[in-house]
C-alpha positions as CSV (number, residue, x, y, z in Angstrom):
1,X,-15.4,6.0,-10.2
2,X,-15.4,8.5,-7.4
3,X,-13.1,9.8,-4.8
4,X,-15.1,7.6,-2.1
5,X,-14.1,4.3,-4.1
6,X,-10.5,5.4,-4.0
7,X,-10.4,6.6,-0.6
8,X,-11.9,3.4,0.0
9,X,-9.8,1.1,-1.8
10,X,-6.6,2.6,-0.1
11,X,-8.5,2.5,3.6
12,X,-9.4,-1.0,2.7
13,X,-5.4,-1.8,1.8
14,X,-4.4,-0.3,5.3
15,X,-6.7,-1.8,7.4
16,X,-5.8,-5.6,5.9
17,X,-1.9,-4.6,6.4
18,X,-2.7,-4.0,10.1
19,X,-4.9,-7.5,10.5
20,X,-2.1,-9.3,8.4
21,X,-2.3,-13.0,9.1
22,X,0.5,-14.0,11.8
23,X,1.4,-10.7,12.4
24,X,2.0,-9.8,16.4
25,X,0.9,-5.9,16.7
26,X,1.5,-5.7,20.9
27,X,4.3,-6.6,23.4
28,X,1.9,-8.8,25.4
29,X,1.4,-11.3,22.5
30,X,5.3,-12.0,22.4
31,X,5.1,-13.8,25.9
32,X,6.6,-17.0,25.3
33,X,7.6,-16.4,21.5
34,X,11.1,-18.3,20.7
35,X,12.4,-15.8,18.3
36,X,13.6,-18.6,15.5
37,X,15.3,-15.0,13.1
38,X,15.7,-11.6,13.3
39,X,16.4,-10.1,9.6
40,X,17.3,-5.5,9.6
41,X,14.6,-4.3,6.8
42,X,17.3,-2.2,3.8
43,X,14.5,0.1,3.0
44,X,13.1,0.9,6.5
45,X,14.0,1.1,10.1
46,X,12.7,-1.8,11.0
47,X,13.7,-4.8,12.6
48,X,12.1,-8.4,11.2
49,X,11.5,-10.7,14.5
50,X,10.3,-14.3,12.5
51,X,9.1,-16.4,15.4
52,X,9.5,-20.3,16.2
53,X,5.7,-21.1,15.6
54,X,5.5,-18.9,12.2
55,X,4.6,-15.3,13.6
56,X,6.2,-12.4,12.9
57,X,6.3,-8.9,14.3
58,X,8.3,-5.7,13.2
59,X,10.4,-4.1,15.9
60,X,11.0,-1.5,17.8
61,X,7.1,-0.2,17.1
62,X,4.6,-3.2,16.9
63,X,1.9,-1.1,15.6
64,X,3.2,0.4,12.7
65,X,1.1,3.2,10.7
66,X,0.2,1.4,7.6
67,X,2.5,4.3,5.9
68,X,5.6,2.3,6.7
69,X,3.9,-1.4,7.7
70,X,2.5,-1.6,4.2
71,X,6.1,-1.2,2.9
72,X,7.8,-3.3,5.7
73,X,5.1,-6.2,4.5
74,X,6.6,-6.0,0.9
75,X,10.1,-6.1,2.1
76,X,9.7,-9.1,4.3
77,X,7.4,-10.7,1.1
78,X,11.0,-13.4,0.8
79,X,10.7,-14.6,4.4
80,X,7.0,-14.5,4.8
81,X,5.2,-15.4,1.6
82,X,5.9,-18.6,1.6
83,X,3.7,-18.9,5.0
84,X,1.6,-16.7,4.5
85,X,0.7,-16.8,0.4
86,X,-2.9,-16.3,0.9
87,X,-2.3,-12.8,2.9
88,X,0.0,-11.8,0.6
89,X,-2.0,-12.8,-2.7
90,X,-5.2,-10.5,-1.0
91,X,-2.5,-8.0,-0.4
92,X,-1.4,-7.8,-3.9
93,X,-5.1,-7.5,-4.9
94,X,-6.3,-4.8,-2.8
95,X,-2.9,-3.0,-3.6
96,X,-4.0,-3.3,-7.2
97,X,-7.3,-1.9,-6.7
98,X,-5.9,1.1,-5.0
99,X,-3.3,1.9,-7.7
100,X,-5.5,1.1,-10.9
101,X,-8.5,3.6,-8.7
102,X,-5.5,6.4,-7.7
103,X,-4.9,6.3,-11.7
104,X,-8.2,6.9,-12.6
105,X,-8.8,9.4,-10.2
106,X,-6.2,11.2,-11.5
107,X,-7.4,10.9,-15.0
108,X,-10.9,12.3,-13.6
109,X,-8.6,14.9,-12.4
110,X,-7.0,15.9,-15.5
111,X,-10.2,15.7,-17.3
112,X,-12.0,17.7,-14.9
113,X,-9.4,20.7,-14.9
114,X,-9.7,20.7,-18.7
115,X,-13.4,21.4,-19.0
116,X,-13.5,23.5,-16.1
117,X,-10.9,26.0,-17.8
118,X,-12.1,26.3,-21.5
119,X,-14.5,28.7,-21.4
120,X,-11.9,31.0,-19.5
121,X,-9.1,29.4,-21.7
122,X,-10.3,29.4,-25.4
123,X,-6.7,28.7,-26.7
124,X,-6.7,25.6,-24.8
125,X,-8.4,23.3,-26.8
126,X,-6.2,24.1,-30.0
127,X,-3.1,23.7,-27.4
128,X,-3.9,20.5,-26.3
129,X,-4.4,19.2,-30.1
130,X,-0.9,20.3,-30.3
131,X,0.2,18.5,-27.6
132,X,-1.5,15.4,-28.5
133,X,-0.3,15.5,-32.1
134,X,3.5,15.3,-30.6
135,X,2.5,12.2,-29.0
């Protein structure tokens, strides 16, 4: 595993979140749009706007960062997974990927730091045995 894969697994999450089926990302596209429900997000500042023919957009900003659209997706999953299953099912995946690469990187991390410090750290090998043993 390398940083690349992780970097691309989370780049890969973003970019589906922004292309997420039904979603309406500019002001033009609402011409016409009989809002059918407009639901206030708990977690976020954002406004739900569920749409007559099945759309959906968040308000005020249509073209959220993927930093807060990713978690606006999640919280709207009760009103829009039942139309949209498949988007959310790939969502889930690629979410997956990106946590289960962010832990191994991590672990790659840890390991990393521990070889690279025990020629300077010689009382770190018999530490960590320690620390393992309480485990």
């Amino acid at each position: 595993m390398t940083i690349e894969e992780k970097w691309q697994a989370a780049k890969d999450k973003a970019e589906y979140a922004k292309r997420f089926p039904g979603m309406i990302t500019t002001w033009e596209a609402l011409a016409g749009k009989t809002v059918a429900q407009v639901l206030s997000l708990k977690k976020r500042p954002f406004i739900l706007l569920l749409f007559a023919d099945r759309s959906f957009a968040f308000a005020p900003s249509l073209d959220l960062d993927p930093s807060d659209l990713v978690p606006c997706l999640e919280e709207a999953r009760p009103y829009l997974e039942k139309i949209y299953p498949e988007a959310y099912r790939t969502l889930d995946e690629l979410a997956f990927k990106n946590r289960e690469l962010q832990r191994r990187a991590r672990l790659e991390k840890i390991l990393g730091a521990i070889q690279n410090n025990l020629a300077e750290i010689p009382e770190l090998k018999e530490e960590l045995k320690k620390f393992l043993e309480k485990l």
